[in-house]
Biopython code that builds the backbone (N, CA, C, O; Angstrom):
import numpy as np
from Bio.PDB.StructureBuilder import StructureBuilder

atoms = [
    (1, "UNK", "N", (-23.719, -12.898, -34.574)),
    (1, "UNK", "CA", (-23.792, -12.277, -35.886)),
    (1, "UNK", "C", (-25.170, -11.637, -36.052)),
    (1, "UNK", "O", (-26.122, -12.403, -35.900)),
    (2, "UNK", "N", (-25.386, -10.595, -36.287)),
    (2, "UNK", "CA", (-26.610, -9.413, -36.922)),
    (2, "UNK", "C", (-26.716, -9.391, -38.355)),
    (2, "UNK", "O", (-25.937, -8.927, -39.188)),
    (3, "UNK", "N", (-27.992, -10.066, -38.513)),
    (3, "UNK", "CA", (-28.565, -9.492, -39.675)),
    (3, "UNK", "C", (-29.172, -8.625, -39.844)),
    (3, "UNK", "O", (-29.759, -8.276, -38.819)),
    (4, "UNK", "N", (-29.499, -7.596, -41.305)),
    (4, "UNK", "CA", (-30.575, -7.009, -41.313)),
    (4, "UNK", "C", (-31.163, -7.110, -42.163)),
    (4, "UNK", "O", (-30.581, -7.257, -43.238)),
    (5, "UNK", "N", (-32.299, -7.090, -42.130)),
    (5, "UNK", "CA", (-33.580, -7.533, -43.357)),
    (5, "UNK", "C", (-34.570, -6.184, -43.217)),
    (5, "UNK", "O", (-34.959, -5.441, -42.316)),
    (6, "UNK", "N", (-34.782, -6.366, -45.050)),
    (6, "UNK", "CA", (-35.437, -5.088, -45.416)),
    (6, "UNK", "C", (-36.799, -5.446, -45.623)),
    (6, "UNK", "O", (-36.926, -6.269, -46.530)),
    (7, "UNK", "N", (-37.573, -5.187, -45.221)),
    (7, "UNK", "CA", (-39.661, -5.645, -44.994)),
    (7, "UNK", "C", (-39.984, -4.025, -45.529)),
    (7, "UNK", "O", (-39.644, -2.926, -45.090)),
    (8, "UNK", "N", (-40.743, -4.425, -46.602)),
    (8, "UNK", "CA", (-41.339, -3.463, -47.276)),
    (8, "UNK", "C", (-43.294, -3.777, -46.433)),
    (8, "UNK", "O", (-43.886, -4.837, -46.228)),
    (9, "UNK", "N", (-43.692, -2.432, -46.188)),
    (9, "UNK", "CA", (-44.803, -2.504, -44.991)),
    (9, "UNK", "C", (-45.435, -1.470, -45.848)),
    (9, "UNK", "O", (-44.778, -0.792, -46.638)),
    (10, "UNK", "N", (-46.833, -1.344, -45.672)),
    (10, "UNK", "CA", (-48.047, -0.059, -45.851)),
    (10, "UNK", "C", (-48.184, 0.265, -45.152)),
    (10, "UNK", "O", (-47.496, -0.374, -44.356)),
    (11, "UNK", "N", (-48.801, 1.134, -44.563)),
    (11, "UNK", "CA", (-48.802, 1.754, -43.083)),
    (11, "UNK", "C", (-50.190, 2.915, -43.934)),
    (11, "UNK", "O", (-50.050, 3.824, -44.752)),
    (12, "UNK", "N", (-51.554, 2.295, -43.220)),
    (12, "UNK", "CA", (-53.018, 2.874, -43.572)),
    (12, "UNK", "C", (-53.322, 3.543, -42.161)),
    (12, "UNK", "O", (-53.113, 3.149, -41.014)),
    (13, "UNK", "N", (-53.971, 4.859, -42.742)),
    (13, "UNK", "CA", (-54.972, 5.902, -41.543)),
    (13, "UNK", "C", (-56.076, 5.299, -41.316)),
    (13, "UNK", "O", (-56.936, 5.121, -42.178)),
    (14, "UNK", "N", (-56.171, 4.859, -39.911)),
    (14, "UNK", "CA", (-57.647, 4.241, -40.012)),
    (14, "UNK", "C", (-58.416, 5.059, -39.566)),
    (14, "UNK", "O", (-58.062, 5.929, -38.771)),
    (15, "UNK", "N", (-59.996, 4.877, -40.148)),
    (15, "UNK", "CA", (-61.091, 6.071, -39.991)),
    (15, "UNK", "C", (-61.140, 6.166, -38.567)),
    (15, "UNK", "O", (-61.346, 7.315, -38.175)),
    (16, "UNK", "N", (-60.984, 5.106, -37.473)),
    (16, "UNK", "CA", (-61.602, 5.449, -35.834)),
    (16, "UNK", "C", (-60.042, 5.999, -35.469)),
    (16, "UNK", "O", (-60.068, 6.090, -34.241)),
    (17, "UNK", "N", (-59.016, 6.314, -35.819)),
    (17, "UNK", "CA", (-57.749, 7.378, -35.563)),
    (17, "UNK", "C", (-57.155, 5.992, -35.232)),
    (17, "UNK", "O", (-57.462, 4.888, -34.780)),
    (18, "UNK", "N", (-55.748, 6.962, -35.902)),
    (18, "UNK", "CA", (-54.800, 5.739, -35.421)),
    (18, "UNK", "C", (-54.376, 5.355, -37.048)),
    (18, "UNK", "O", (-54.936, 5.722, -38.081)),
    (19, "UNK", "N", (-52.902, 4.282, -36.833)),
    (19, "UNK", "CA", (-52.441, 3.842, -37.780)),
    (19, "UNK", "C", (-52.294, 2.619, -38.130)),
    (19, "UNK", "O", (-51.507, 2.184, -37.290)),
    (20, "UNK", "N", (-52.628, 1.526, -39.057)),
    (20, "UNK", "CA", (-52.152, 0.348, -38.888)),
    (20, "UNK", "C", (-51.201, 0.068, -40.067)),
    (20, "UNK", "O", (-51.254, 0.684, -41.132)),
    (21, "UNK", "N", (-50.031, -1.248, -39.687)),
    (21, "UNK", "CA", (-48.740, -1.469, -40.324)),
    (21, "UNK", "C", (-48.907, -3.085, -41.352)),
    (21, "UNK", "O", (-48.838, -4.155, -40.747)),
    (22, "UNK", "N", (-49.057, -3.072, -42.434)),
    (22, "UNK", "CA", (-49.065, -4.509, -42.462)),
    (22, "UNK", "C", (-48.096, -4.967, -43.549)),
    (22, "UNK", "O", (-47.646, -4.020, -44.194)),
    (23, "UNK", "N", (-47.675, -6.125, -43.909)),
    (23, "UNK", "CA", (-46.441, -6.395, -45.054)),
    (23, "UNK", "C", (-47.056, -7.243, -46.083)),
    (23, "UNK", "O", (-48.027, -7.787, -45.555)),
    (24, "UNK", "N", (-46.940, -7.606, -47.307)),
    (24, "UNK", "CA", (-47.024, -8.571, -47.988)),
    (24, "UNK", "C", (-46.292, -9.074, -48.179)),
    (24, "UNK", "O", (-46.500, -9.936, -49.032)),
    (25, "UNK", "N", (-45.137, -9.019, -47.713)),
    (25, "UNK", "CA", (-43.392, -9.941, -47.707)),
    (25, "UNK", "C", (-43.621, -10.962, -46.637)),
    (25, "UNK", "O", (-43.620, -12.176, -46.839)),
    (26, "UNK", "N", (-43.878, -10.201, -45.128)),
    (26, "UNK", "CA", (-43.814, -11.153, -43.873)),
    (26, "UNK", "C", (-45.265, -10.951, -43.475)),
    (26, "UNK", "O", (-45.735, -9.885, -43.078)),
    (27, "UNK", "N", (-46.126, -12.456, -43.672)),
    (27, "UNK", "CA", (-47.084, -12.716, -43.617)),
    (27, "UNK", "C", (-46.766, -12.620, -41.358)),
    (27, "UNK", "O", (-45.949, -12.947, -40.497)),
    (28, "UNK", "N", (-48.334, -11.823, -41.559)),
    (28, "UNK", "CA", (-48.399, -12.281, -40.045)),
    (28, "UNK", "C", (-48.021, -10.731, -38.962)),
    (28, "UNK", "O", (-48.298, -10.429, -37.801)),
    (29, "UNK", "N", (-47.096, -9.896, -40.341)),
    (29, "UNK", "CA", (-46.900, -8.490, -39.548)),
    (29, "UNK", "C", (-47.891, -7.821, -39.812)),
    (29, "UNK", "O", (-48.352, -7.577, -40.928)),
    (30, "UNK", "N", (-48.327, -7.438, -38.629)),
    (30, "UNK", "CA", (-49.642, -6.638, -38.597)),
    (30, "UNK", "C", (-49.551, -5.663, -37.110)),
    (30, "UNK", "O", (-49.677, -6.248, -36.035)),
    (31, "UNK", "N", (-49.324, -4.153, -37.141)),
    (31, "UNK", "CA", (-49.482, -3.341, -36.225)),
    (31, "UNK", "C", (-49.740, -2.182, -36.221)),
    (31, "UNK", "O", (-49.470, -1.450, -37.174)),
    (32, "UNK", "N", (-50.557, -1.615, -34.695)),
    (32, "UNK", "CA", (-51.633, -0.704, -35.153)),
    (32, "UNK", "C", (-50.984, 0.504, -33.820)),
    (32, "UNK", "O", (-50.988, 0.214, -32.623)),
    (33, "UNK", "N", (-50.617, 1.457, -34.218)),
    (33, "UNK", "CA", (-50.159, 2.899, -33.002)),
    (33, "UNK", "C", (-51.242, 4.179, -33.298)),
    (33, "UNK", "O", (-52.162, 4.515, -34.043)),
    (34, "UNK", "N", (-50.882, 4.381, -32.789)),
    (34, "UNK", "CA", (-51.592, 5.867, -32.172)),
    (34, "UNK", "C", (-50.740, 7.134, -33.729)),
    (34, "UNK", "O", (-51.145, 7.908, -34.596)),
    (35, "UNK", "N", (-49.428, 6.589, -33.210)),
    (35, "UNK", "CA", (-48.660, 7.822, -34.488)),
    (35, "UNK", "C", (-48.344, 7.099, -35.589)),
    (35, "UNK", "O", (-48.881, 5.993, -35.664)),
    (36, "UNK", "N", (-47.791, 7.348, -36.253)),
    (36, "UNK", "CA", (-46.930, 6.759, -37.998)),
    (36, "UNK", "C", (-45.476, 6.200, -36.947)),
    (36, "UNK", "O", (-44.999, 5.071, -37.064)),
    (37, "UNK", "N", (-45.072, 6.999, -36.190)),
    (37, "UNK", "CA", (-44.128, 6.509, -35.198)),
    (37, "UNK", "C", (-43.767, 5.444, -34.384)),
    (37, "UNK", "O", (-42.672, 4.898, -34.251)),
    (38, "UNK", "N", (-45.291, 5.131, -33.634)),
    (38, "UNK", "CA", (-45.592, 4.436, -33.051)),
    (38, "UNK", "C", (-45.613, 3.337, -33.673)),
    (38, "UNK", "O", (-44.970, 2.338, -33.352)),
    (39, "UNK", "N", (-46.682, 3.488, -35.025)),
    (39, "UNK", "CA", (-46.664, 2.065, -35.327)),
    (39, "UNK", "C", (-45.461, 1.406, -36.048)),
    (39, "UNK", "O", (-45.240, 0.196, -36.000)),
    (40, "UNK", "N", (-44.705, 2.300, -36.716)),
    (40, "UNK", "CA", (-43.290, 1.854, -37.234)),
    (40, "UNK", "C", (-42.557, 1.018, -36.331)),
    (40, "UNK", "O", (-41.960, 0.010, -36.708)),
    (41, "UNK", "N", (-42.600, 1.549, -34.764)),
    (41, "UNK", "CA", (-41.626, 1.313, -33.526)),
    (41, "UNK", "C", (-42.598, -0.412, -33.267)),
    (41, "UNK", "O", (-42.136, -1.481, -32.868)),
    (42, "UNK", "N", (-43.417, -0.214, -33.505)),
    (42, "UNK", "CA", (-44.339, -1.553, -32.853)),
    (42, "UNK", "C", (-44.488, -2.503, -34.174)),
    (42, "UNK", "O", (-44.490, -3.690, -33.848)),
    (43, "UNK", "N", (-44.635, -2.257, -35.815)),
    (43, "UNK", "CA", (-43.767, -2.950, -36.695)),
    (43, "UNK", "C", (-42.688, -3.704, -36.516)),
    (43, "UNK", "O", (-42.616, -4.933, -36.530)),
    (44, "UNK", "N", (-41.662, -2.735, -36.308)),
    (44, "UNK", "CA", (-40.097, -3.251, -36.015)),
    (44, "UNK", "C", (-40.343, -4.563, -35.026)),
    (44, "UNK", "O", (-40.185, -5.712, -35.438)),
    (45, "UNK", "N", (-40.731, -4.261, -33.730)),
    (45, "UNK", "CA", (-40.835, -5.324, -32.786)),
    (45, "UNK", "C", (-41.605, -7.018, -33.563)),
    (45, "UNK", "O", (-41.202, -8.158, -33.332)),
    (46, "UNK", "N", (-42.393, -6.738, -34.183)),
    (46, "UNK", "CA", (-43.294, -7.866, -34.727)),
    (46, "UNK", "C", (-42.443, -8.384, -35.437)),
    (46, "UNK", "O", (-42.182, -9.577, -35.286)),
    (47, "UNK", "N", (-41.800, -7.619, -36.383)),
    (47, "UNK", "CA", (-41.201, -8.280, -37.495)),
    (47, "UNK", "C", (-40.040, -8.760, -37.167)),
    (47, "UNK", "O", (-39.654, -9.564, -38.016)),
    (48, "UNK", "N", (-39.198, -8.595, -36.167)),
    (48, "UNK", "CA", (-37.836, -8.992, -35.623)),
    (48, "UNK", "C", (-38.533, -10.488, -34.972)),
    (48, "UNK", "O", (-37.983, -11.540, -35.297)),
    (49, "UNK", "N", (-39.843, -10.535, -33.982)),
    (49, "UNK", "CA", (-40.273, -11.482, -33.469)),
    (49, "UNK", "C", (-40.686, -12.743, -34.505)),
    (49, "UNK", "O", (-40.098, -13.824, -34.531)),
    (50, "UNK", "N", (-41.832, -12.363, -35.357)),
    (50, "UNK", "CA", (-41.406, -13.473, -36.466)),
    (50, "UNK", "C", (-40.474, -14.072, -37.190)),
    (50, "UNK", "O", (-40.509, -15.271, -37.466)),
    (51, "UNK", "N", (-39.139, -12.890, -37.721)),
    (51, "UNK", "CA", (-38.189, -13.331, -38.257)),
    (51, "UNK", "C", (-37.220, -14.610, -37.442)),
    (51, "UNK", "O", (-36.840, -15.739, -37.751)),
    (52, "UNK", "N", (-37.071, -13.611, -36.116)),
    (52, "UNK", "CA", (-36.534, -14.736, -34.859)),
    (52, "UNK", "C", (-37.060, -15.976, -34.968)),
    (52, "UNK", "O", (-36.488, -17.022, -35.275)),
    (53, "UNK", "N", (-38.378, -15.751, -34.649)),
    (53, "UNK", "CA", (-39.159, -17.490, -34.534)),
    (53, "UNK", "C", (-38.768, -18.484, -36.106)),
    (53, "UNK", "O", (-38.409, -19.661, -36.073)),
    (54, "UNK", "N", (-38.878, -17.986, -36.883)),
    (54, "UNK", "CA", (-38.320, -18.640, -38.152)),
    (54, "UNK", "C", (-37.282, -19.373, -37.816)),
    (54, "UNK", "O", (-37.141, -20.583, -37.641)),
    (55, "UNK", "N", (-36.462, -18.324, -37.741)),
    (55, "UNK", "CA", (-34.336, -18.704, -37.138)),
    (55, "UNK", "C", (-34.243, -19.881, -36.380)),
    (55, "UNK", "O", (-33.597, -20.892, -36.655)),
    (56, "UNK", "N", (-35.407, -19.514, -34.758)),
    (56, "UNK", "CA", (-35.298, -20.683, -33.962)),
    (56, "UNK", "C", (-35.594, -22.030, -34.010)),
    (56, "UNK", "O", (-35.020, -22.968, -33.457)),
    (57, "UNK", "N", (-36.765, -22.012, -34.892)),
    (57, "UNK", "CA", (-37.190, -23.335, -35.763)),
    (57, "UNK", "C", (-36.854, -23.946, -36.686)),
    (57, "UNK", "O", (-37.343, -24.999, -37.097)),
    (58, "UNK", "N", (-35.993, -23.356, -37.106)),
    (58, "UNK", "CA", (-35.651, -23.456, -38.353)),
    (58, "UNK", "C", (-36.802, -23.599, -39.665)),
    (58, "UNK", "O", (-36.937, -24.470, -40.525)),
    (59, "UNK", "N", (-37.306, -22.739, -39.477)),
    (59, "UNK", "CA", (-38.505, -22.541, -40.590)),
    (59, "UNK", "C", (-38.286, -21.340, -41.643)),
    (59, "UNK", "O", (-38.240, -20.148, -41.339)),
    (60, "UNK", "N", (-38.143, -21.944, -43.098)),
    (60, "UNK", "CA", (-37.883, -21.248, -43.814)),
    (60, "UNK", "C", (-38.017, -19.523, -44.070)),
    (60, "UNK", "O", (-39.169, -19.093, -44.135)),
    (61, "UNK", "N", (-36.913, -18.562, -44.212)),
    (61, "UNK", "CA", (-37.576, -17.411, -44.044)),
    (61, "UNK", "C", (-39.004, -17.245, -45.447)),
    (61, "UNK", "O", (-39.448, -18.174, -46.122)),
    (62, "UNK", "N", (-39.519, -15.417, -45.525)),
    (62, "UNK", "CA", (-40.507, -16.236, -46.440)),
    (62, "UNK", "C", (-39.783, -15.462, -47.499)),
    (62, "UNK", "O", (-39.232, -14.424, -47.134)),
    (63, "UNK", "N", (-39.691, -15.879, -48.980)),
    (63, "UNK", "CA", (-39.644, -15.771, -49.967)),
    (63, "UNK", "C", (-39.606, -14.244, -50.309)),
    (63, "UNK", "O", (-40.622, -13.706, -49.867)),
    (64, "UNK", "N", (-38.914, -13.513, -50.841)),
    (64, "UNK", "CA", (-39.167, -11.777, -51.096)),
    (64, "UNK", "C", (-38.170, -11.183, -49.554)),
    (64, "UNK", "O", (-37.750, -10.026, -49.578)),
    (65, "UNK", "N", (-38.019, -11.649, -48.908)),
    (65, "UNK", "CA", (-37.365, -11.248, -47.813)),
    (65, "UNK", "C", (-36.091, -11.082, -47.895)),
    (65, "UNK", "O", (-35.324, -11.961, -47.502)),
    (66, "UNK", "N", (-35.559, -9.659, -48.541)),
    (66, "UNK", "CA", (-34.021, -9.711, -48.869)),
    (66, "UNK", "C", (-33.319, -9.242, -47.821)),
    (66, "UNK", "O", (-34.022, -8.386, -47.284)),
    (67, "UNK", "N", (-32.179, -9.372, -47.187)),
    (67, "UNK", "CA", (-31.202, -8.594, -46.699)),
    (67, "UNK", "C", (-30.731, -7.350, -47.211)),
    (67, "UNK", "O", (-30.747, -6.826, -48.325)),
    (68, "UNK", "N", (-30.268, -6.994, -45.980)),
    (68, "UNK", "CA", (-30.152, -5.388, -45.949)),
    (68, "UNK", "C", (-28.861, -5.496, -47.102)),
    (68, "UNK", "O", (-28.033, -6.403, -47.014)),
    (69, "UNK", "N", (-28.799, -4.396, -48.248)),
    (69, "UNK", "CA", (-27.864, -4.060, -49.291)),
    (69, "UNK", "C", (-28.136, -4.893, -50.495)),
    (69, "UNK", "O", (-27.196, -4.965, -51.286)),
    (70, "UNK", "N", (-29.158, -5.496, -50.779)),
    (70, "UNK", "CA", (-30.123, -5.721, -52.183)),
    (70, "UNK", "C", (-30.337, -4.927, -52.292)),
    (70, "UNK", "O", (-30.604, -4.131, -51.391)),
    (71, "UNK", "N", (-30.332, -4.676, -53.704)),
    (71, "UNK", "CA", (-31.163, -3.667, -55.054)),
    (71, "UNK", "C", (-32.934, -3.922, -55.563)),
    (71, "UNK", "O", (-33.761, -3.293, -56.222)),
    (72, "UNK", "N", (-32.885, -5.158, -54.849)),
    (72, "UNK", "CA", (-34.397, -5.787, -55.033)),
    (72, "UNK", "C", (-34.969, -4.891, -54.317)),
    (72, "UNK", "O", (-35.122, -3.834, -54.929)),
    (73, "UNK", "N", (-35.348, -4.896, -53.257)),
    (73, "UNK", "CA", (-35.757, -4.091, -52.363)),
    (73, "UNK", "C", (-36.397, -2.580, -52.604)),
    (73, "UNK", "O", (-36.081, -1.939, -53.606)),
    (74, "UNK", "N", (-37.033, -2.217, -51.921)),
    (74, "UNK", "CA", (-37.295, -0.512, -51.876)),
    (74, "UNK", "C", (-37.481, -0.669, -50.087)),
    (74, "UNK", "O", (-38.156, -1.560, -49.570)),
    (75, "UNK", "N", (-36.902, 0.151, -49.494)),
    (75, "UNK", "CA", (-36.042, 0.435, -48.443)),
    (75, "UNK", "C", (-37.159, 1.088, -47.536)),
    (75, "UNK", "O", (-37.177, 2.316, -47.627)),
    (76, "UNK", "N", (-38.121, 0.524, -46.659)),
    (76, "UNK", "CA", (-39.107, 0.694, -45.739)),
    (76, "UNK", "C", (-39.003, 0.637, -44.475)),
    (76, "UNK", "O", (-39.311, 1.725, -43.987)),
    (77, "UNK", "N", (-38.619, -0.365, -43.464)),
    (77, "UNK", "CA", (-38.536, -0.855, -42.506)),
    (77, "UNK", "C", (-37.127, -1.448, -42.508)),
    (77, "UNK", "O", (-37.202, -2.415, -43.266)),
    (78, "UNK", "N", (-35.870, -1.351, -42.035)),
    (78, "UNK", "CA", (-34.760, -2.475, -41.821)),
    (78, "UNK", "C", (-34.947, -2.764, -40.310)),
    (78, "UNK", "O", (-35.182, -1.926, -39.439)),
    (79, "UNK", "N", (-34.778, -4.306, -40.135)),
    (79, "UNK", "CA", (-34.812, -4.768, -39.285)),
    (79, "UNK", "C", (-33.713, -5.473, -38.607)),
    (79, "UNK", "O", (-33.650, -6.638, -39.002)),
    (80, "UNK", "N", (-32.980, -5.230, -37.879)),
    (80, "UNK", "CA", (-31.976, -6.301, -37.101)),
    (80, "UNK", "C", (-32.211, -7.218, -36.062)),
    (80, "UNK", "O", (-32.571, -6.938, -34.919)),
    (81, "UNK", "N", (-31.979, -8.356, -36.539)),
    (81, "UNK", "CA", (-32.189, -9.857, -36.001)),
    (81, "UNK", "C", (-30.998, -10.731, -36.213)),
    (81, "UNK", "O", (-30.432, -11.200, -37.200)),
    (82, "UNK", "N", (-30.793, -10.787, -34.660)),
    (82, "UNK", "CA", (-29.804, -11.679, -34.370)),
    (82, "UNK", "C", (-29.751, -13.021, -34.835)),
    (82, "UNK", "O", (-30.831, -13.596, -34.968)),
    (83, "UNK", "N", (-28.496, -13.750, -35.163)),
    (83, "UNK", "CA", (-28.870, -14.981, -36.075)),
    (83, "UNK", "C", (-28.667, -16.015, -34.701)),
    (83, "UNK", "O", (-27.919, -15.902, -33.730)),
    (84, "UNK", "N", (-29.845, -17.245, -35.130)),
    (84, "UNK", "CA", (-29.787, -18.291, -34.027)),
    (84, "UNK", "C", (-28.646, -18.803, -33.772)),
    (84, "UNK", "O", (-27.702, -18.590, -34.533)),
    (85, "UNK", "N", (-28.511, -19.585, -32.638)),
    (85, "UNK", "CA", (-27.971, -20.279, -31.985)),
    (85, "UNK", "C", (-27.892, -20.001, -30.837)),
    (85, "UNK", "O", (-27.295, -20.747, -30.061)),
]
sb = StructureBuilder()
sb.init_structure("model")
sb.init_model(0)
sb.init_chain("A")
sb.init_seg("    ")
for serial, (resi, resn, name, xyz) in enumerate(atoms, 1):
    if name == "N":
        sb.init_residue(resn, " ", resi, " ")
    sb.init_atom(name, np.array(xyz, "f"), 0.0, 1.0, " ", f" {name:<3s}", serial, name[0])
structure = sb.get_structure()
């Protein structure tokens, strides 16, 4: 079964070039590319990897973290993550 979860992210120009990605939903996503592209593509990866590790531990997801087709949400990043087992 596939979930998808919607992570609302900033994505800042940093002065030495380059982009970095970070969330206030999923503590811990933090990534930095070359393009707005890049770092979106290298976002996605982080945030599927934390969400996973949650799943596998069973450690609570965090709080603000809605699934894909909430109205809560404003629609940034969707992520698909396979559900454990």
């Amino acid at each position: 079964m596939m979930h998808e979860y919607l992570i609302p992210i900033t994505i800042k120009e940093l002065e030495e070039g380059g982009f970095l990605a970070t969330s206030d939903v999923l503590q811990g996503l933090v990534a930095q590319g070359r393009t707005i592209a890049e770092t979106m593509e290298i976002a996605q990866d982080v945030a599927r990897k934390l969400i996973e590790s949650c799943l596998e531990h069973g450690d609570p997801l965090p709080r603000g973290l809605p699934r894909n087709g909430s109205r809560k949400a404003s629609v940034k990043l969707v992520i698909p993550v396979a559900a454990g087992g």
